[in-house]
N, C-alpha and C positions, 0 to 999 in steps of 0.2 A: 356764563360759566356756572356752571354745577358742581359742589364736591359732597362727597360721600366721607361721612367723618366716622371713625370707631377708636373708644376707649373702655380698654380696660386693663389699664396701667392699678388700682387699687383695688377696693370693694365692691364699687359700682361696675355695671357693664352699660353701658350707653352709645347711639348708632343713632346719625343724625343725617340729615341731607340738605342742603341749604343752595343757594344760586343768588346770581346777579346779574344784573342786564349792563351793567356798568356805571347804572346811577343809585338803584334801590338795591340793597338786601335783603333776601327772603328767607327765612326757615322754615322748610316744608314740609318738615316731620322730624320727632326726637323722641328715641323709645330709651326709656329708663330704668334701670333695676337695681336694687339696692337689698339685697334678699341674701337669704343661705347658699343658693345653687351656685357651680363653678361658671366661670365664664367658657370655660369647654360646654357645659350644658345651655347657654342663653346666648351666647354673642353670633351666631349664628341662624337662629329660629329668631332671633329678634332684627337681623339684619332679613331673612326673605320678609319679615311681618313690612315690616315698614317698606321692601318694595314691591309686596301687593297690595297693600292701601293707599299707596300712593302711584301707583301703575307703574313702575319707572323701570326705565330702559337702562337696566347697566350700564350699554355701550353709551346711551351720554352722559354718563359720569366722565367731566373731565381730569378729574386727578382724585385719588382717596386718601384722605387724609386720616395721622392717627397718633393718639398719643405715645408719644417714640420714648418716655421715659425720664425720668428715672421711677420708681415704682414697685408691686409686685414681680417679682423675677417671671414667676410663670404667668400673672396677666399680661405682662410684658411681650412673653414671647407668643401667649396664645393672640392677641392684637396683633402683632408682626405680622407671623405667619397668615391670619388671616387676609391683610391688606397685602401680602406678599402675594398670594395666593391670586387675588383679584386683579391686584397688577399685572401680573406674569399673564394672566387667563385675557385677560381684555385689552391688554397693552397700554398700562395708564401708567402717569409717573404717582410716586407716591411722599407725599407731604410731611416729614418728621415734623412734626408739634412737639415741642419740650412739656410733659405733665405739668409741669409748675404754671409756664406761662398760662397754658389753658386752663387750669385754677384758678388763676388773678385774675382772666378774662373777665370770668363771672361776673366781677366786680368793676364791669368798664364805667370807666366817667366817674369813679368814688374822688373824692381830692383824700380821701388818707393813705397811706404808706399800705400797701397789700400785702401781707407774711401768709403764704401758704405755708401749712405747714402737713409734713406727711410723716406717720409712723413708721421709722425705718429698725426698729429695735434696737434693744444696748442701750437706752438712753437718746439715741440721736435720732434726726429729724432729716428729712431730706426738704429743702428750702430755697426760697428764693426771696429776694426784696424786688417792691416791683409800688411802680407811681401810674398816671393816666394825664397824659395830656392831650385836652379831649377825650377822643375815643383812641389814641394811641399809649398804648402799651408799653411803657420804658423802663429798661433793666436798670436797677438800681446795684443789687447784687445780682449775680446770673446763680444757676444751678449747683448747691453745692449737699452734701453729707457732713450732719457737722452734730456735736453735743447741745443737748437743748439750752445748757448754760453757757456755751458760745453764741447761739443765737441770740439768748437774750442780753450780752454784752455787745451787739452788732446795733438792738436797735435802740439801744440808750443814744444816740447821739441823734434819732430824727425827734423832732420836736415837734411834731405833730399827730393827729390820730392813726392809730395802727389797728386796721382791720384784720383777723387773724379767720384763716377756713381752713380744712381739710380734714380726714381722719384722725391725725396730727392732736385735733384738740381736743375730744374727752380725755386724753391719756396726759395734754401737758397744763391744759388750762388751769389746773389751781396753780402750781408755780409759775408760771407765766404774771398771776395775777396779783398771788399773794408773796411773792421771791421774788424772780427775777424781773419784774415791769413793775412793783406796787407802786403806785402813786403816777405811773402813766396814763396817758390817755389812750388806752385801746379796747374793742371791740369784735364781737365775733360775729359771722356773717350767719343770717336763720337760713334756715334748713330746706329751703327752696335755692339754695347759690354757695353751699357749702360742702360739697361735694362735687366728682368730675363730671361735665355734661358733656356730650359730644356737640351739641349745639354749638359750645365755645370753641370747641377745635376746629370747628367747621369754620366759624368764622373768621380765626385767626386763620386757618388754612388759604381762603380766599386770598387775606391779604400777601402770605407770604407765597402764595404761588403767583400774585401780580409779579412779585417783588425777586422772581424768580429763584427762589428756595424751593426747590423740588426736588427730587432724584429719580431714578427707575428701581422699578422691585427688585431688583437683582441685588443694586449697591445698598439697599436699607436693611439697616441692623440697629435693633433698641440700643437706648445709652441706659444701661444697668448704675453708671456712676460710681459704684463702686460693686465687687466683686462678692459672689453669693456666699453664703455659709459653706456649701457642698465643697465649693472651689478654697475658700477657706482653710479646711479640712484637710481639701485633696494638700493642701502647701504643707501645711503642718506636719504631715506623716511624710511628706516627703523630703522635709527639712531633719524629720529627725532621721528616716533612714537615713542619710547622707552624716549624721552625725556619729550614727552606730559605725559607720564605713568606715570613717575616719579612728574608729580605735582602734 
């Protein structure tokens, strides 16, 4: 089994390709960028780099996997579409990976409490709780948008170490440390596993296409989580026209 992983659900842009024979796992290439340029500019040129240095045959990419979200609105859709793109074009199914989960991957086999956490603005964090047993992945909390001081009354009741990564953490880590956790025991992941890899998606990918979580390009659509500024906006004005109507 082969899958082609692509994220860029945040800052990073990241395209990975990993396989199994059904005993070993392999990672055979993972290109990373963490830079100024849009992911319209890299997620592409870094997806042919990686399959001319690794010769790889498109057509046996079994399934492309990709981080389906929650995230950047437009990394979001420029990821989609891309994997959209390559399903449609090669007829492969394509793998929603939840952002979060592939964040805590990072972190497989840790025994502390995983808190990705991602800068969703306003104050809120887009987040998940997440444990490891062994090397599986278990939802503690699943996928939510929430205030950073709701998160941190979520994880006052685990009683153990709380590894914290993502974007998420230059912008909350002092209150996290000094407010809302002081006197817990948590931690934050260095800078080699604190950010999205597509590595991780790949891997999780493997598992849940065993595990037959897959779809075709046609039915995949990011999970935005909740609703953009734009759309926001569009409601707003058209709450109030409808108020002017009514006078």
């Amino acid at each position: 089994m082969r899958i082609l992983a692509l994220d860029s659900s945040g800052l990073v842009a990241s395209v990975a390709v990993a396989e199994t024979d059904g005993k070993e796992e392999q990672l055979i290439a993972e290109y990373t960028v963490n830079y100024k340029k849009t992911h319209s500019q890299t997620l592409l040129p870094m997806l042919d780099e990686v399959a001319k240095m690794t010769e790889l045959d498109m057509e046996s990419v079994d399934a492309i996997a990709v981080a389906a979200g929650p995230g950047s609105f437009t990394g979001l859709r420029i990821g989609s579409a891309t994997a959209k793109g390559l399903g449609l074009a090669l007829n492969k199914p394509l793998i929603a990976v939840p952002t979060l989960e592939g964040l805590a991957y990072n972190l497989c086999g840790t025994q502390a409490v995983v808190c990705p956490v991602m800068d969703a603005r306003r104050g809120q964090v887009y987040t998940g709780i997440y444990e490891f047993q062994g090397n599986e992945l278990i939802t503690l909390e699943g996928q939510m948008a929430i205030a950073i001081e709701e998160l941190g009354q979520r994880l006052l009741k685990y009683d153990r170490r709380i590894v914290f990564l993502g974007d998420g953490v230059p912008v909350f880590r002092e209150i996290l440390t000094d407010q809302l956790l002081a006197g817990k025991d948590i931690s934050f992941a260095p800078c080699n596993m604190n950010r999205q890899r597509a590595a991780s998606v790949a891997a999780l990918g493997i598992r849940y296409y065993r595990d037959g979580k897959f779809e075709s390009a046609a039915e995949h659509e990011p999970d935005y989580l909740r609703v953009s500024q734009a759309e926001r906006e569009r409601r707003e004005r058209r709450r109030q026209l409808q108020d002017e109507a009514s006078y």
